[in-house]
N, C-alpha and C positions, 0 to 999 in steps of 0.2 A: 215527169212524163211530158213528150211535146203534146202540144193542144190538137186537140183533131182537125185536122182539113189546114193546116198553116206547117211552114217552110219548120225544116228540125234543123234550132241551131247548133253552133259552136258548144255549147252547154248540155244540150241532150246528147251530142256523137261524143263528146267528153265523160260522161257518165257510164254510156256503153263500151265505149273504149278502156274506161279503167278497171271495170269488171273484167272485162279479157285478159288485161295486163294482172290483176291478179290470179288470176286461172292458169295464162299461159306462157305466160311473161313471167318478169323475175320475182313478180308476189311482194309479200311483203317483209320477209327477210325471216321470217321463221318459218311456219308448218304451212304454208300457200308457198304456189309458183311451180309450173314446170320447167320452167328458165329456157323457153322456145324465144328467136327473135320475133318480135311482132312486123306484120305488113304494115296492119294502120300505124295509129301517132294521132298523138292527140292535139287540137285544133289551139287557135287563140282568139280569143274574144271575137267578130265581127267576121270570123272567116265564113266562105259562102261553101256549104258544102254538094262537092259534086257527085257526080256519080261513082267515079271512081274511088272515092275516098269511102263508099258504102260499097263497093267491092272489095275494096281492103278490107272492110270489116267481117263482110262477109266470109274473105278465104278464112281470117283469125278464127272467126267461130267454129269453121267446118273443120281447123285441124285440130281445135279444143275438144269438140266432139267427137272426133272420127276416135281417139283416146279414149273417151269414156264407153261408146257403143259403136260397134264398129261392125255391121256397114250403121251410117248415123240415123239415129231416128229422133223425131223431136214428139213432146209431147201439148205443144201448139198444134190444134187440128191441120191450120191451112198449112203447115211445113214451112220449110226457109229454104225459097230459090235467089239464086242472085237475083239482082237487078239488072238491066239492060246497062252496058259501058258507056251507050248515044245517047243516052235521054238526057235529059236536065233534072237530077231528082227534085232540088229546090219542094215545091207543092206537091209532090207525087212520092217523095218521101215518106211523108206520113199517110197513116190510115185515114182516107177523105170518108167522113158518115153522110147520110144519106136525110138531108137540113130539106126536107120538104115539109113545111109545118101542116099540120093536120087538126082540126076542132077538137078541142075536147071531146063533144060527142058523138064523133067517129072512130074513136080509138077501140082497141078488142083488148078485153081479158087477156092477160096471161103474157102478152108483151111486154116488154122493158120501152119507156120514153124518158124525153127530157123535158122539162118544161121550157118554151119559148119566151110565152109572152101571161100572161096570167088573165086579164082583162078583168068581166064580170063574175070567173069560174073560182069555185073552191075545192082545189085539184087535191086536197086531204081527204075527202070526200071518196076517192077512187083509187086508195093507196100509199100517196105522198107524204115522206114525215115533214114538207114544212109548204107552203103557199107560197112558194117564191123559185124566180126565174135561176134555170139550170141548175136543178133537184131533177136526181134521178132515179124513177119510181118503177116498181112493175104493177101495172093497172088490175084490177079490182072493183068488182063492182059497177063497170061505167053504165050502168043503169042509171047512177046517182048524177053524174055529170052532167053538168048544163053551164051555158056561158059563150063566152066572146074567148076566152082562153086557146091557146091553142098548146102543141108539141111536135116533139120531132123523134124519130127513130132513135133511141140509143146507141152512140157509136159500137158502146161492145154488146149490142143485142147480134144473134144469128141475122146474114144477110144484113147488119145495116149499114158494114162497110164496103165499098167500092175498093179495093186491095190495089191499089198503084204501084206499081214496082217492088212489088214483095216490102210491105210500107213498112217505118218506124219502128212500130208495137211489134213487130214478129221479130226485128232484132232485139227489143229490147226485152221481151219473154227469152228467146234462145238466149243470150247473156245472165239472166236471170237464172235461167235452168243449168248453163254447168257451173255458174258460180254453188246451188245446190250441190249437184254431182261433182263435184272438185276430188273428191275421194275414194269415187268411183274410174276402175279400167276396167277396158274388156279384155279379159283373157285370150283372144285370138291376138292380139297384139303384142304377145308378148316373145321372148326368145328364150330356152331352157340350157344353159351349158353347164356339163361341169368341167371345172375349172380346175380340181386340186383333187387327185386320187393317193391313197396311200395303203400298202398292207403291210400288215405283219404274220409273217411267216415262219416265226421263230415261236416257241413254247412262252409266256409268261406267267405269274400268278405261280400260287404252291410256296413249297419254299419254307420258312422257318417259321415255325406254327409259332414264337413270342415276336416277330415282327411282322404283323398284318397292314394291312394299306398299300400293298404291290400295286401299280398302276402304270400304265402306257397312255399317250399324251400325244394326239396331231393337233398341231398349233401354229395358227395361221395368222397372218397379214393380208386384211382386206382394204386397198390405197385409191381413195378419187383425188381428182389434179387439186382441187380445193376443195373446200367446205364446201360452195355453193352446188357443186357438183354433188356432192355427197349429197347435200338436199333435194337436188332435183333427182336426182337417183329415186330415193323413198318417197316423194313427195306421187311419182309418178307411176307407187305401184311395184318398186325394183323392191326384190327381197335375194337376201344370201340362204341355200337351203343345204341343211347335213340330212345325210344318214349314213347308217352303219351296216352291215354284212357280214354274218360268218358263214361261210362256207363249207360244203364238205359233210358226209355223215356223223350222225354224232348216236351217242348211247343214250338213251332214253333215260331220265331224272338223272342224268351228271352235268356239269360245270357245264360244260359244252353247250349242253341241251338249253339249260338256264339263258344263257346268253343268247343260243339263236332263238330262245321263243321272245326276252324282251326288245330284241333290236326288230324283230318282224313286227312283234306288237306294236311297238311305238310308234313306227313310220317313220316319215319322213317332214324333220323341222324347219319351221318357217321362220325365219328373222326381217321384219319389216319394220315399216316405219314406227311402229308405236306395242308393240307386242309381238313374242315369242310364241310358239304354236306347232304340236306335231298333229296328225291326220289318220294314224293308226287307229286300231280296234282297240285298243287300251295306250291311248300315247302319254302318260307320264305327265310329269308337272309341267307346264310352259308357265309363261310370268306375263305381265304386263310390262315387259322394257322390250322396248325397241329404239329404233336411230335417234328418237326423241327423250330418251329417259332422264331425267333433269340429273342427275348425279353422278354421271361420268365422271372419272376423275381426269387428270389432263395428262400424264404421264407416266402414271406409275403402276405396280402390279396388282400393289395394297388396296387401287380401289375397285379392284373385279367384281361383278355383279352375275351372280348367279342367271342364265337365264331358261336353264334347262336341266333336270334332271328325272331318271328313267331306274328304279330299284327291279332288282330280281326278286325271288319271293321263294316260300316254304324254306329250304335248308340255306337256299341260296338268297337271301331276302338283303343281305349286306353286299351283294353287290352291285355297282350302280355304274351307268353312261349319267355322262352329265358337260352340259356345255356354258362356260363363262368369259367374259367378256371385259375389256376394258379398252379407253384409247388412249391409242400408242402415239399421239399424234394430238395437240390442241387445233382446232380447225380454224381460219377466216378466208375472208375472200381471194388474200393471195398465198397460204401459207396451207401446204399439202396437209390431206388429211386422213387417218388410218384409225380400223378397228382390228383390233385381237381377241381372235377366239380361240378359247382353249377349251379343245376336247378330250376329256379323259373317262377314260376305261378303267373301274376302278375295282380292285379284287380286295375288297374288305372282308370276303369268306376265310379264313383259317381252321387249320384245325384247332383241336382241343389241349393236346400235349404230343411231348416229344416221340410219341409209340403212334398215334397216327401220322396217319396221310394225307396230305392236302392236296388235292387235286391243282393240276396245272391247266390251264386253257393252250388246248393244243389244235386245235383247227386255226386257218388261216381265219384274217378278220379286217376290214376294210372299213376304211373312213373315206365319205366320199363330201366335198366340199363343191357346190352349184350355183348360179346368178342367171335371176328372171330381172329381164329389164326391156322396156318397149320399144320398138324396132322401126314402130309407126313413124314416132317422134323422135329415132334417134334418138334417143339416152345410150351414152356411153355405159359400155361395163368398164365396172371401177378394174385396177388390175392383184391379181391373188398370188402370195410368195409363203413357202411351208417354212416355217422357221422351226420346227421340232416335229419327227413323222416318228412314225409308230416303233421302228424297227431302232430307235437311239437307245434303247434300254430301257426295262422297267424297271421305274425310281421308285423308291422308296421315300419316306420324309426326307426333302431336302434341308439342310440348312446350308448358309455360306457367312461368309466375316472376312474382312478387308484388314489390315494393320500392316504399318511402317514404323522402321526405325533407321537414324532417331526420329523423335517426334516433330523438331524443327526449332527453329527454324536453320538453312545449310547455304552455305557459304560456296558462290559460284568455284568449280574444280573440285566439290566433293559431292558423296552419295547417298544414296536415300534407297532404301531398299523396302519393296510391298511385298506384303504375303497373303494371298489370297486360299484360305481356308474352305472346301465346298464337300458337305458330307453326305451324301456314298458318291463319289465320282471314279470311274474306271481308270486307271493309270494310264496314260497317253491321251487324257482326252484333254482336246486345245479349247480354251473359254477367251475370247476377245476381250483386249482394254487397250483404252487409247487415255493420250495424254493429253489435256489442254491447259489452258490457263489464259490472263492477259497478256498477249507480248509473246509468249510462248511460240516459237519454231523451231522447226526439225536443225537450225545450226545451233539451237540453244544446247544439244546432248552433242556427246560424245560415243567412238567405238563405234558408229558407222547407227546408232540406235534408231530407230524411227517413233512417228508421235502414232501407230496403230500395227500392233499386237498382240500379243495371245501367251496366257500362262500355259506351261504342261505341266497339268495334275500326275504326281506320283502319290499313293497313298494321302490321297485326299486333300492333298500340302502344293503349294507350286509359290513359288519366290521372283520376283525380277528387280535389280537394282539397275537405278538409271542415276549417270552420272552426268552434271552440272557440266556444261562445257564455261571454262576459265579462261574467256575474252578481253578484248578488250573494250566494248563496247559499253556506253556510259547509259543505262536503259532504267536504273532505277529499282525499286523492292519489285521484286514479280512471287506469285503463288503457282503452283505447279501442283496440277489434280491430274491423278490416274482414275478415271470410272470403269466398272464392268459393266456393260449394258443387259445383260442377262440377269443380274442381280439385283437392278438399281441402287448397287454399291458405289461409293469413291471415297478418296481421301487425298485430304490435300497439307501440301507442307509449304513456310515462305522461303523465299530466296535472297539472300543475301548480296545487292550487288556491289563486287571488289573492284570494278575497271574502273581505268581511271579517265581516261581520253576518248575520247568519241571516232574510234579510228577503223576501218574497214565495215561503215553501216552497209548492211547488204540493201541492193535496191527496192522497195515494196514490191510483192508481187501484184499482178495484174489479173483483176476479178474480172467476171463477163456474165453477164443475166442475158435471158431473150424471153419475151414474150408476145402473146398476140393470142388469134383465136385459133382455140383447138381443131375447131370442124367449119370445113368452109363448105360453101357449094361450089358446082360447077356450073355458074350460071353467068361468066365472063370480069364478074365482079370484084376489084382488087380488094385483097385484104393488105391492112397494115401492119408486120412486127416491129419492135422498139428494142434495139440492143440499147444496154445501160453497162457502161465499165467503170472498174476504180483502177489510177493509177498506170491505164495505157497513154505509154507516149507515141503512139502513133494518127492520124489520122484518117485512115482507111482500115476500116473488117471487109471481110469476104463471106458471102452466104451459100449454099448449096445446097439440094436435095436429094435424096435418093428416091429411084425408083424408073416408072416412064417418061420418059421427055415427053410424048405425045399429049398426057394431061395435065401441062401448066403449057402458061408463055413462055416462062423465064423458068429455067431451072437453077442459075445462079446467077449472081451479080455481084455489085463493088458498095459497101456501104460506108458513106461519110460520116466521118467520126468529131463533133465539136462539141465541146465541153460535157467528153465524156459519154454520149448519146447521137443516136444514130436510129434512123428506119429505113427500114423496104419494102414491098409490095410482093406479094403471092397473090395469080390469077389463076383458078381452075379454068381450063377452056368447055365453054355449054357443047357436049352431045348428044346423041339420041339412044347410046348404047346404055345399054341395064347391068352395071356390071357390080352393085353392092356396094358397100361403105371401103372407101381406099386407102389406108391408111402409110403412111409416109413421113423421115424424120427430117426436119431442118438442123443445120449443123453451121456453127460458126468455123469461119476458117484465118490464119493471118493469112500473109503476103501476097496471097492469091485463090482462087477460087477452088484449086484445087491443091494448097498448101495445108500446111500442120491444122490440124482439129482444134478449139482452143477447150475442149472437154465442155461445152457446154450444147446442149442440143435440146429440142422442143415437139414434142408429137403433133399431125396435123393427120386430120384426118378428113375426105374429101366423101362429102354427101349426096350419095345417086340422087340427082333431081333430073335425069333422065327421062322423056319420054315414050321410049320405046315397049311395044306391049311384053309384060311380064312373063316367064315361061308358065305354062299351063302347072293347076296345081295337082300334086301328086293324087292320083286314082284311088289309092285305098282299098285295092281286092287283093294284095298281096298277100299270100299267108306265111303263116312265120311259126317254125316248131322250134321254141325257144333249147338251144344247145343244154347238155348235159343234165338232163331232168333225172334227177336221184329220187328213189320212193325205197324205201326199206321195210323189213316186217319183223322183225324181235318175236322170239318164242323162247319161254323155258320152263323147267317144269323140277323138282324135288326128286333125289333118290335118283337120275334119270328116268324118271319116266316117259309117256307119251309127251307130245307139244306138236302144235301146229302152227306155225306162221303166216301170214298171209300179206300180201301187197297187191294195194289199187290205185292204177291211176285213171283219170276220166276227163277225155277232151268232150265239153257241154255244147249244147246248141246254143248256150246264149255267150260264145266264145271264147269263157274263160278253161283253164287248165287245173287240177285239181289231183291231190294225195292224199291218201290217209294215212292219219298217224294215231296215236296212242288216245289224243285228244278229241279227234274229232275231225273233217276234212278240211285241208290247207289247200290255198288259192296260189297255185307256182308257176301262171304267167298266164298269156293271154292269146288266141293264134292268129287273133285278127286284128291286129294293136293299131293299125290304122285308118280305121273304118271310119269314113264319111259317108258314102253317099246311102246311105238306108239297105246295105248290105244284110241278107237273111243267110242264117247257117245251111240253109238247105242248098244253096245256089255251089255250096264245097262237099268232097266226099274224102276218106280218110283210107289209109291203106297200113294194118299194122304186119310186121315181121317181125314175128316172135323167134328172139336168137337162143345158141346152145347156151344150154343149163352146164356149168360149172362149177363141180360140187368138191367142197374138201372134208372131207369124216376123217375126224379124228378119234371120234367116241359113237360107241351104238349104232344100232343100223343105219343103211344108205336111205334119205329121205325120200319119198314118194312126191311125183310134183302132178299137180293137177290146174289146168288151162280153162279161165271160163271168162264172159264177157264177149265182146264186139270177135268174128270170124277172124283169121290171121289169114294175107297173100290175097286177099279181095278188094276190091275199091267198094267201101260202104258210105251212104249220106249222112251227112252231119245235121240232117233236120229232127235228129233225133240225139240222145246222149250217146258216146260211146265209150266204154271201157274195158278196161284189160285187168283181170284179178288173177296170178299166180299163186299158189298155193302149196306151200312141202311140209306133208308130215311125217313125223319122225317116230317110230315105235320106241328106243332110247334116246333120251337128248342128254346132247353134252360134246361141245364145239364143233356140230357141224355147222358149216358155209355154204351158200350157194348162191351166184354171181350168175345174171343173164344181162348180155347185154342185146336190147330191142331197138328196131328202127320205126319210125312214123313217117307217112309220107301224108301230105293235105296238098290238093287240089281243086283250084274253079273248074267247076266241070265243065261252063263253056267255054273255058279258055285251059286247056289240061298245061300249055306252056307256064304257067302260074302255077307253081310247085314247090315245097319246099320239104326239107325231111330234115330228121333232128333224132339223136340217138337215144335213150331212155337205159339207167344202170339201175337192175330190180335186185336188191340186198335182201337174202334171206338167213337167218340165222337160228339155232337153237341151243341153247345153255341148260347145265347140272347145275343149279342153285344148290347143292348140297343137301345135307340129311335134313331132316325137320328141327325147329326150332322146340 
């Protein structure tokens, strides 16, 4: 800590400084770092620090914090303002105490001092654990005191600093505090997208009561540029979130029902930096893995980790959602990095023997895949690609198996044939393999073959022989491996080489990398990329961008190529316009700026540091009567007898939306899902229009419907509940129907242009359960 009342050196703004850079900066290489550029920089021994260099610290702080509590609040009383840019911090840097010595016995009770000078006085006497100069006491007793001794104000008593330029100690507490908070975001900071929708709309499950385990499977790719990316993603609060939806009415205790009560129950799951987690009223198993879980495996399927699983229950108790994980992708600083998630829907219900019925899941059912990540601090979202969606088939136990004949080793101009085995696979369905090896190119085969293609599965079987092209070329023993990447299968055979002369070597091709910084500003400031080639005999690349000329210098140029390496410069030009994160691809080019592509390209994305004021934030009185709101009522009754149905639904004063079911009342949306500024249900009125009843009897009397709850064709106030309860009964039950469809209208009443309306499908039915048991 600098000393009170003297110049903060090189040493103390070093200390502060490197707490931010773990906070804000790039951390220390594991679970620290939001990987922000820092303004400050840390000093060198005898440097003299200005004012400006404690305004750099200060911006660091304030965007470390604006992260964690946003608007920022500190829990330093005096707060942390800048400092002035003119002054000369030098002395005014630090906290100056307030050094007027004062007699021992004129001191009060209950203040904090320091000791000055000691003289005749025994300052134990009135507090002190020792009798010696600069011991800091809080006084007691100064009855007792007497002497030549004196003291002085404790710099950290109330009042007994002079605060010069928002001093020292208040940077070095705010550094302190979100080295604390490191862990902490504010949720206003964040941005909710989803990314990756998927339904299935086809019947699954059911099916042959001796092979249970039916399942359907959305399986994702979730890719940051690097690793460090991936860590500054979690580090800063970014979580990947699932959930599930069945839609559509379903029959009370069947398959259906089973599934949409556990996928409502469970909610909606969280994948963060260090644990799994859903939010439901009964959410199921979450786990402690997240981005951090020490046992990832690095590429393979084998080493998935459970990180989510959700059981049905009573008849239906074996079946289960469940979500797992593994990466697809070893990560470092410059080599991309991916996680795969596999979500499956799993129908372990069957029947019992070949004379029942196994129900099917026939309502549609949606996988929805989201990314929360801060908008404040610009964190990229990683990007999401669906590698298996719901509607590919429900599999069964996979297995697969690779084998070739012969075994090997084969003499350049002869063949090698693979046969890839995958059980249950539907005939026509294409599975990827590609061929590598050392040395191995596309002039090595023959027959036009190429090094990436696809089996076609007939009865579960699929074949390809690739034949050794018989050159001339003197290249030595090579091994030739086909892998499926689906399976993490391969196999590999050696190569026999028969040439003899070293005659028509094809030229090496020509490799091309580009690098640089993903996200620049627009604040005039060049950035540098670095092309890196193997094998080009030229020496000029050409650069380009897409997008608007108006926001760079340069939109392309000529880049000098020696030994192999080459850079350029991209400059965002500084505006005042607010126009969001801009994103844009750099694209290498030969012969000229607007010639052949060389396939290599780079994303850049440009960061509003605009300062024009931001559009006004959205009002929040808008009311919203959520589309397609289904409430159904099931009645049945023995022999036909009587039954009565009934369905309610109920828009609440405290703004939520509500059904009954069999269980008890469900929460099916929200009508004011916006609300910020301290909005009251009474400030809106509701208008219901109750539609024709459409009825189908097939059995027993026509059902009697009867209308009660909230008035129908009126504007009523929502300062109170309202609902609507339809009711039909039936003197014989046994298949009748009866369909209304209703309309809702909500309204600010002092603003009636703020309207919204939303239809409402009220299902009534009545069932002959049959003679008594």
């Amino acid at each position: 800590m600098a000393v009170v009342g003297t110049k903060v050196t090189a040493a103390n703004y070093n200390t502060i400084q490197g707490k931010i850079q773990d906070v804000l900066g790039t951390g220390d290489g594991a679970q620290n770092g939001y990987g922000r550029a820092l303004i400050s920089s840390a000093k060198s021994s005898g440097d003299a620090i200005a004012a400006q260099d404690m305004v750099d610290l200060y911006t660091d702080l304030i965007t470390a914090r604006t992260h964690q509590t946003n608007p920022v609040t500190w829990t330093n009383a005096d707060g942390l303002a800048a400092p002035s840019s003119d002054e000369n911090v030098g002395v005014s840097a630090a906290d100056v105490g307030n050094s007027t010595p004062i007699n021992i016995e004129a001191l009060v009770n209950g203040t904090e001092y320091q000791i000055l000078s000691i003289g005749t006085s025994n300052f134990t006497l009135i507090g002190a654990s020792a009798n010696e100069v600069g011991i800091k006491f809080v006084a007691q007793n100064v009855q007792n005191g007497s002497g030549t001794g004196e003291a002085k104000l404790s710099p950290t008593s109330a009042n007994a600093e002079d605060d010069l330029a928002e001093g020292y100690l208040d940077f070095e507490a705010a550094a302190d505090e979100i080295v604390t908070d490191i862990n902490v975001h504010d949720a206003t900071n964040f941005s909710v997208t989803t990314k990756l929708s998927d339904t299935r709309t086809t019947q699954w499950g059911g099916g042959d009561y001796a092979t249970p385990g039916t399942k359907i499977t959305h399986e994702v790719e979730v890719t940051w540029l690097n690793a460090n990316e991936r860590r500054y993603f979690f580090n800063t609060g970014g979580q990947i979130i699932f959930d599930a939806d069945l839609t559509g009415a379903v029959t009370a205790n069947s398959k259906n029902d089973n599934w949409n009560t556990i996928l409502e129950n469970m909610g909606t799951i969280v994948f963060g930096k260090s644990a799994t987690s859903a939010n439901g009223s009964s959410p199921g198993t979450g786990s402690s893995i997240g981005n951090y879980y020490a046992s990832w495996g690095l590429t393979s399927v084998s080493n998935q980790a459970t990180l989510f699983t959700k059981n049905g229950s009573g008849l239906y108790a074996d079946i289960k959602y469940q979500i797992t994980a593994w990466e697809a992708a070893a990560g470092n600083a410059s080599t991309p990095s991916t996680l795969r998630f596999r979500i499956e829907l799993q129908d372990n219900d069957f029947s019992s023997g070949p004379t029942d019925v196994d129900e099917y899941v026939t309502n549609d059912i949606t996988s929805n895949v989201s990314v929360a990540h801060d908008t404040v601090l610009n964190i990229p979202s990683p990007s999401f690609t669906n590698i298996t969606v719901l509607d590919d088939g429900a599999a069964t136990q996979t297995s697969a198996s690779l084998s070739r004949t012969p075994n090997g080793p084969i003499n350049e101009g002869e063949d090698v044939t693979f046969t890839l085995q995958v059980s249950p696979s539907a005939n026509g369905t294409l599975i990827d393999y590609n061929l590598t090896g050392a040395g191995i190119e596309r002039y090595d085969l023959t027959n036009d073959q190429e090094l990436f293609d696809q089996f076609n599965m007939q009865n579960n079987t699929a074949s390809v022989t690739i034949t050794i092209s018989e050159d001339d070329v003197t290249e030595g023993a090579e091994t030739l491996t086909l892998s499926v990447p689906a399976f993490g299968l391969s196999s590999s055979i050696g190569i026999t080489d028969t040439s003899l002369t070293p005659v028509n070597v094809p030229d090496p091709v020509p490799t091309y990398s580009l690098t640089g910084p993903a996200t620049i500003n627009e604040d005039g400031t060049a950035n540098t990329y670095t092309v890196t080639t193997t094998n080009f005999t030229g020496n000029t690349l050409y650069w380009s961008i897409d997008g608007t000329v108006s926001d760079f210098t340069a939109i392309n140029g000529a880049i000098p190529i020696a030994s192999q390496t080459g850079t350029f410069d991209l400059t965002a030009i500084a505006d005042v316009t607010t126009e969001g994160p801009e994103p844009y691809t750099l694209v290498l080019r030969t012969d000229s700026i607007s010639g052949p592509e060389v396939g290599t390209s780079l994303a850049v994305e440009i960061s509003d540091t605009s300062t024009a004021t931001p559009p006004p934030p959205y009002t929040g009185d808008e009311p919203v009567v959520p589309a397609n709101i289904a409430v159904s009522g099931p009645a049945s009754n023995f022999n036909g007898g009587p039954s009565t149905a009934t369905a309610t639904y109920t828009f609440l004063s405290d703004f939520s939306i509500t059904k009954s079911t069999f269980n008890g009342s469900v929460v099916i949306g929200d009508w004011l899902p916006n609300r910020t500024q301290g909005e009251t249900a009474g400030e809106y009125e509701i208008f219901f229009t109750q539609g024709t009843a459409n009825v189908f009897q097939t059995y027993g009397s026509t059902p009697v419907l009867t209308y009660s709850g909230a008035a129908n064709s009126t504007w009523l106030t929502l300062s109170s509940n309202r609902f609507q309860t339809i009711q039909s009964y039936a003197s014989n039950s046994g298949d009748q129907q009866i369909t209304i469809q209703a309309t809702v209208q909500i309204r600010k009443i002092a603003t009636p242009a703020k309207t919204d309306s939303g239809g409402v499908t009220i299902s009534l039915s009545h069932m002959d359960l049959g003679g008594l048991f």
